[in-house]
C-alpha positions as CSV (number, residue, x, y, z in Angstrom):
1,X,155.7,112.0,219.3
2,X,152.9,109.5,220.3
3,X,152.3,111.5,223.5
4,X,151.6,114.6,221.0
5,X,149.5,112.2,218.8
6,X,147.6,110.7,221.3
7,X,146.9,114.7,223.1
8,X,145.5,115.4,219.5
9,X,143.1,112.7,219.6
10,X,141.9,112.9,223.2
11,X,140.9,116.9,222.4
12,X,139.5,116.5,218.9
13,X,137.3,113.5,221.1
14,X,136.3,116.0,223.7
15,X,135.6,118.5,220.6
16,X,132.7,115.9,219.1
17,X,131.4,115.0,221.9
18,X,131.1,118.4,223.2
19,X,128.8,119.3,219.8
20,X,127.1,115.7,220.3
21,X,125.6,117.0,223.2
22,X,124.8,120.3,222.2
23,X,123.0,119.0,219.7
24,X,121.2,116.8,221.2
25,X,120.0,119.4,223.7
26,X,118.9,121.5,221.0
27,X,115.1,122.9,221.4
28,X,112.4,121.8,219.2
29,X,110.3,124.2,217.2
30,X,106.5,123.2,217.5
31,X,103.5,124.5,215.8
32,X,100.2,124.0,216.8
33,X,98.5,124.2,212.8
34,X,94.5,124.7,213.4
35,X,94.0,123.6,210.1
36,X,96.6,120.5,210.3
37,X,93.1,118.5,210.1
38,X,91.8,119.3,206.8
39,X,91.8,117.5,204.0
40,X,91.8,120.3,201.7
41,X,91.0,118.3,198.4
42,X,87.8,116.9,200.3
43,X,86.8,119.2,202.9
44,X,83.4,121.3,202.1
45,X,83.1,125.3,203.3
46,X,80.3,126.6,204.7
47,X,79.4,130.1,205.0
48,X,78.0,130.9,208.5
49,X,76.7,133.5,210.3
50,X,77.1,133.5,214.4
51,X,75.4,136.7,215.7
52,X,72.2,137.6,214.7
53,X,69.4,139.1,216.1
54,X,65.2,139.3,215.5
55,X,62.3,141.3,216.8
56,X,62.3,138.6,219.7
57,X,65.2,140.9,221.4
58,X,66.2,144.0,219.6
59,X,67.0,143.4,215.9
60,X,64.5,145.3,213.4
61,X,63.4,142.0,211.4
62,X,61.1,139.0,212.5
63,X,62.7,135.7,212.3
64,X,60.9,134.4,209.3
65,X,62.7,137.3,206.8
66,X,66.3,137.0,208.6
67,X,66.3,133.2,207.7
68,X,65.4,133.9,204.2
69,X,67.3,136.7,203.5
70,X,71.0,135.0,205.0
71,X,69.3,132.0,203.0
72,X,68.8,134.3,199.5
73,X,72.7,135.5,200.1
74,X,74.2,131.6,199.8
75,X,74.5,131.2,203.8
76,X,75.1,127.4,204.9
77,X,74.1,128.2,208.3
78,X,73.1,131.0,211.1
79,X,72.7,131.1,214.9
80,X,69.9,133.7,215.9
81,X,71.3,135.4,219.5
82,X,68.7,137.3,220.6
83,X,69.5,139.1,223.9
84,X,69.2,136.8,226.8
85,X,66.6,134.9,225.0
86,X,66.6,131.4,222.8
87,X,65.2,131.8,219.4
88,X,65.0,128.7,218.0
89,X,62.4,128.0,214.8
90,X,61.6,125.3,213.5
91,X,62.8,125.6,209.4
92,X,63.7,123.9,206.5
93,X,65.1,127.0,205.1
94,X,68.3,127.3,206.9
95,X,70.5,125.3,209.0
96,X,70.3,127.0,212.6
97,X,72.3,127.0,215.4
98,X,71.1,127.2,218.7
99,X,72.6,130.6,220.4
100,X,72.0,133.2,223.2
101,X,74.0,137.0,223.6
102,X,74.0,136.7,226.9
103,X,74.7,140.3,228.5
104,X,73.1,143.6,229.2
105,X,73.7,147.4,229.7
106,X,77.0,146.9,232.3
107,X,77.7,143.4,231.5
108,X,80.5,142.6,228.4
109,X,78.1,140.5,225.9
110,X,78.8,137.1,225.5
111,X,78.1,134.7,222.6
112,X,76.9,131.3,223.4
113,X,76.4,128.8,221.2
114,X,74.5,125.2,221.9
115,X,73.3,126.1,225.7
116,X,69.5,125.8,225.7
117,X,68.4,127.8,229.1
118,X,68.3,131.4,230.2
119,X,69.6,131.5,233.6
120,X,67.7,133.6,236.3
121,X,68.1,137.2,237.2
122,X,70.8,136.4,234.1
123,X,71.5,140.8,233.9
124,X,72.5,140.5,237.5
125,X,75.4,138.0,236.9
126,X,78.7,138.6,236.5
127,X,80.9,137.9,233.5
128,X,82.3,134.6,235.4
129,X,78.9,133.2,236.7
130,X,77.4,133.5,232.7
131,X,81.1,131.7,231.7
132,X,80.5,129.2,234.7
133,X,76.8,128.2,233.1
134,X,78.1,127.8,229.7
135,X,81.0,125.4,230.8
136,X,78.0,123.5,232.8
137,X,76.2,123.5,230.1
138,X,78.6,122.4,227.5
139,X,78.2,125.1,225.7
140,X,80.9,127.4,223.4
141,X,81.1,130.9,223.8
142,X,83.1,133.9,222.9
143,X,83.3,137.7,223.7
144,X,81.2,139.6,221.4
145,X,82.3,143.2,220.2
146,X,85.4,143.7,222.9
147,X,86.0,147.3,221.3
148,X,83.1,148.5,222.6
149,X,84.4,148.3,226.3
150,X,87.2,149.3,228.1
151,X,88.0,146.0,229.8
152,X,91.9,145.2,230.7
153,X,93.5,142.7,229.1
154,X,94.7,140.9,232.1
155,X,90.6,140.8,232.4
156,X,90.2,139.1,229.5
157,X,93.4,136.5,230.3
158,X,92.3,135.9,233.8
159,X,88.9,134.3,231.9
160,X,90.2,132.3,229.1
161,X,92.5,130.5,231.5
162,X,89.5,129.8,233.5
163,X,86.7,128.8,231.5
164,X,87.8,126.2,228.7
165,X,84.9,126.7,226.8
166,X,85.5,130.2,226.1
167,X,87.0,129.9,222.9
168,X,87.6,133.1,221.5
169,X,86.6,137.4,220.3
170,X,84.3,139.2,218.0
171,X,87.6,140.9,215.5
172,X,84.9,141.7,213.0
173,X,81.6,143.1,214.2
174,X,79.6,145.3,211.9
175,X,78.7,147.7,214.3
176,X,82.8,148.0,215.5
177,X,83.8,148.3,211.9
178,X,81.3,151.2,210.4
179,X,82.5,153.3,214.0
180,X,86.0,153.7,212.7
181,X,87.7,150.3,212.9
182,X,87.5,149.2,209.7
183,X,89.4,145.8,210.2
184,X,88.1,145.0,213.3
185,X,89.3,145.1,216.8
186,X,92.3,142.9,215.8
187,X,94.2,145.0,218.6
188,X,92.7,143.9,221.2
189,X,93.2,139.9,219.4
190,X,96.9,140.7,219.3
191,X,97.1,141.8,223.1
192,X,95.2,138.7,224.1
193,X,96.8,136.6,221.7
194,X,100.3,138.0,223.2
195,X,99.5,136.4,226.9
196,X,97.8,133.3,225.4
197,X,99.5,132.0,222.7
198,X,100.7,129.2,222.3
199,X,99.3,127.2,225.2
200,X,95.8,128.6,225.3
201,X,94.8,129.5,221.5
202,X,92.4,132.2,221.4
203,X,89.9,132.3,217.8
204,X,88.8,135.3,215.9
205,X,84.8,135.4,214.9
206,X,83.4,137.6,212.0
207,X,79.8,138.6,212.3
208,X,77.5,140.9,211.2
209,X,75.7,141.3,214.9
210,X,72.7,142.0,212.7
211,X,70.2,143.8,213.7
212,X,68.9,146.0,210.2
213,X,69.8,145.6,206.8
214,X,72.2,147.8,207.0
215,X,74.5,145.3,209.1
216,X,73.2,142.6,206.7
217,X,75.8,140.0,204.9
218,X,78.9,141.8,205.8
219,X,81.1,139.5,208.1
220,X,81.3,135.9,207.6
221,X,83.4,132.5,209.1
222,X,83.7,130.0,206.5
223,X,83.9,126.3,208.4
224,X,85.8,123.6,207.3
225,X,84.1,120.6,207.6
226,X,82.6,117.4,205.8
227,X,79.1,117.6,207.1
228,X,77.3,120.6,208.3
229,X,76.0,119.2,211.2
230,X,75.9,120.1,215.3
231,X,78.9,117.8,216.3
232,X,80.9,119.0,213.5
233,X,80.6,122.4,214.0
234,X,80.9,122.2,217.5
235,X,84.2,120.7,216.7
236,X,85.2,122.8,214.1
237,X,85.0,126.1,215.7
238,X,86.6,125.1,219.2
239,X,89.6,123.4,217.6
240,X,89.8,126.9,215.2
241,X,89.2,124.9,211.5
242,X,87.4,128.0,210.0
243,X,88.3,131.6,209.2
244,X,86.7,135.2,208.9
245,X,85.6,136.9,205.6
246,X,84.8,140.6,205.6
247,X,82.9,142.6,203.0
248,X,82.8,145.8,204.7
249,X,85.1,147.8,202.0
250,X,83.4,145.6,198.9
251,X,83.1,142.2,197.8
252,X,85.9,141.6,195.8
253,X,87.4,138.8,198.1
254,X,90.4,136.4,198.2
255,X,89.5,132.8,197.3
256,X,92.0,130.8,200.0
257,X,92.6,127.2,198.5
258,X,94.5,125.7,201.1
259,X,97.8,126.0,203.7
260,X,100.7,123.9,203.8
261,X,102.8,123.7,206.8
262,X,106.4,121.7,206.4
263,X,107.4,121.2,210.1
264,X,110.9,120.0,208.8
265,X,111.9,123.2,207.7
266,X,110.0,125.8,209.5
267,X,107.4,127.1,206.4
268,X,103.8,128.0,205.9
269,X,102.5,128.2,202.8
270,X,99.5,130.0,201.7
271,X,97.7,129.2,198.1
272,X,95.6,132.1,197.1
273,X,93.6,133.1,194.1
274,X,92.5,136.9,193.8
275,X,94.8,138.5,196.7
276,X,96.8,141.7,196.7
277,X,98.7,141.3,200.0
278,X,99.6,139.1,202.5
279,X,100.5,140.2,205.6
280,X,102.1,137.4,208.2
281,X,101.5,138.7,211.9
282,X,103.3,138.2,215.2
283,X,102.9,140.0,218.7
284,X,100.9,143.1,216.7
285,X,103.6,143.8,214.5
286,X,104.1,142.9,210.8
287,X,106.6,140.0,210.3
288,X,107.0,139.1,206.7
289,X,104.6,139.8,203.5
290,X,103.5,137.3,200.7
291,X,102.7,133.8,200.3
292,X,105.0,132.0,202.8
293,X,107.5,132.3,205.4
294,X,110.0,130.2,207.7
295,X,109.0,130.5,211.4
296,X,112.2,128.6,212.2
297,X,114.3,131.9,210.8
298,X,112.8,134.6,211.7
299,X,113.4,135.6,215.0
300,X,110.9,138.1,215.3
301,X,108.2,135.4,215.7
302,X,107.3,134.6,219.1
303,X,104.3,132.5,220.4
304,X,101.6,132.6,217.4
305,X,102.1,133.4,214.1
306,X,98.0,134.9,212.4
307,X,97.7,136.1,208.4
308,X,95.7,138.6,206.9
309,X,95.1,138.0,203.4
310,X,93.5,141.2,201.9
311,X,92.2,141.4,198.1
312,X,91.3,144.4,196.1
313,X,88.2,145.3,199.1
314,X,87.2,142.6,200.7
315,X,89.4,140.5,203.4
316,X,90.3,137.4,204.6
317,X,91.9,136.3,208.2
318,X,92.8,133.1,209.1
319,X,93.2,131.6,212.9
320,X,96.3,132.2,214.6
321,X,99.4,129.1,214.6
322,X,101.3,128.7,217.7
323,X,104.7,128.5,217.9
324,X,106.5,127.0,220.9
């Protein structure tokens, strides 16, 4: 009888320990929250603008009426890109940010923002020699308009793993959007986003790429920050604390408050005035609707996690999470 005893204990002994260890072994769900920051009771929004051109390269409207008309429409900031050129006023009218489009006829245009210098024979550069002078030059940049090429993706991964200061796409561009693809070349985000995410987080730009009035106020990223100022929005947009706004179908818009994550049990919370639908994104496909979901549950999320929050016209989309 005590040999049968003691058998009982030794196995029900091997039986805990045996679940000790599995749990202990157990992987960790992270997420990498772009917005883990913010200090949504305190943090200010500001309303900016990061491609936009002037007479100086080929946009229809001299600098002077650009500035006030993004100024008349409620714009914190803008950053004039004229084509391989700096155009840089001096104004009390408008915050301005210091940008080039780098990129001509053959070459996939690039945005850069805070890099001062044109480089020479800059339309006979490739792709990776206008990336390498923006990382020397401390600069941020991302790929403007990607739906109007026919570039790989493995093109497009190949550079964001080499050039850290290439931070992200064009998804909204005005000139994309009136062409047939309404809500942006999000596509082509997903695909990149797919081969990226979590490690290397890839941002999504909204811009009007003006260059009439047609292609005026349209797109928009509103930055979450205390100060609008150069180190903050440096900060700001490589880290990913801002979204895109789009006014392409109307202006009837979402008004995002703020976004809770609880790491403990897996959910993401989304508090939104004047929405119709939410729509939670993973790997291009749709992977839950409404205001929140459990990334720990679903096992249909893999890598990042983005949301599209669309009102009765207008549209909001928030940077992607990444989920590891």
């Amino acid at each position: 009888m005590k040999k049968i005893i003691s058998s009982i204990f030794i196995l029900s002994l091997l039986i805990q320990t045996s679940c000790f260890v599995k749990y202990e072994n157990k992987k960790e769900t992270i997420i990498l929250n772009p917005y883990e920051e913010i200090d949504w009771g305190k943090i200010k929004r500001y309303k900016i603008n990061f491609h936009t051109h002037t007479t100086e390269s080929d946009g229809k409207e001299p600098f002077e009426k650009v500035i006030s008309l993004y100024k008349l429409k409620n714009y914190s900031a803008i950053a004039i890109t004229d084509h391989n050129k700096l155009t840089f006023p001096k104004t009390d009218n408008l915050f301005l940010i210091p940008g080039v489009e780098f990129g001509k006829n053959h070459q996939h245009h690039i945005v850069s923002l805070f890099s001062f210098e044109i480089p020479e024979n800059i339309e006979k550069l490739k792709e990776e020699e206008i990336l390498e002078y923006i990382d020397k030059e401390k600069g941020v940049a991302f790929f403007a308009h990607p739906g109007r090429y026919k570039k790989d993706i493995g093109w497009y991964i190949n550079l964001f793993e080499r050039y850290k200061n290439l931070i992200g796409i064009e998804v909204l561009n005005t000139g994309i959007q009136v062409k047939g693809k309404v809500y942006g070349d999000t596509d082509i985000w997903d695909e990149i986003l797919k081969k990226t995410m979590p490690e290397r987080p890839v941002w999504g730009f909204g811009n009007d790429d003006f260059h009439n009035i047609s292609q005026f106020a349209i797109n928009w990223n509103i930055l979450l920050i205390e100060k609008l100022e150069e180190k903050e929005i440096r900060d700001a947009i490589k880290k990913g604390k801002f979204y895109m706004c789009s006014a392409i179908l109307g202006t009837d818009l979402p008004h995002l408050k703020k976004i809770i994550v609880n790491k403990e049990i897996g959910k993401i919370k989304i508090y939104c005035e004047n929405y119709k639908e939410i729509k939670w994104i993973s790997q291009g496909n749709i992977v839950g609707y409404g205001k929140e979901i459990n990334y720990k549950k679903s096992n249909n999320i893999k890598g990042y996690l983005r949301v599209e929050i669309h009102g009765k016209t207008g549209f909001i989309y928030l940077n992607p999470f990444g989920i590891k």
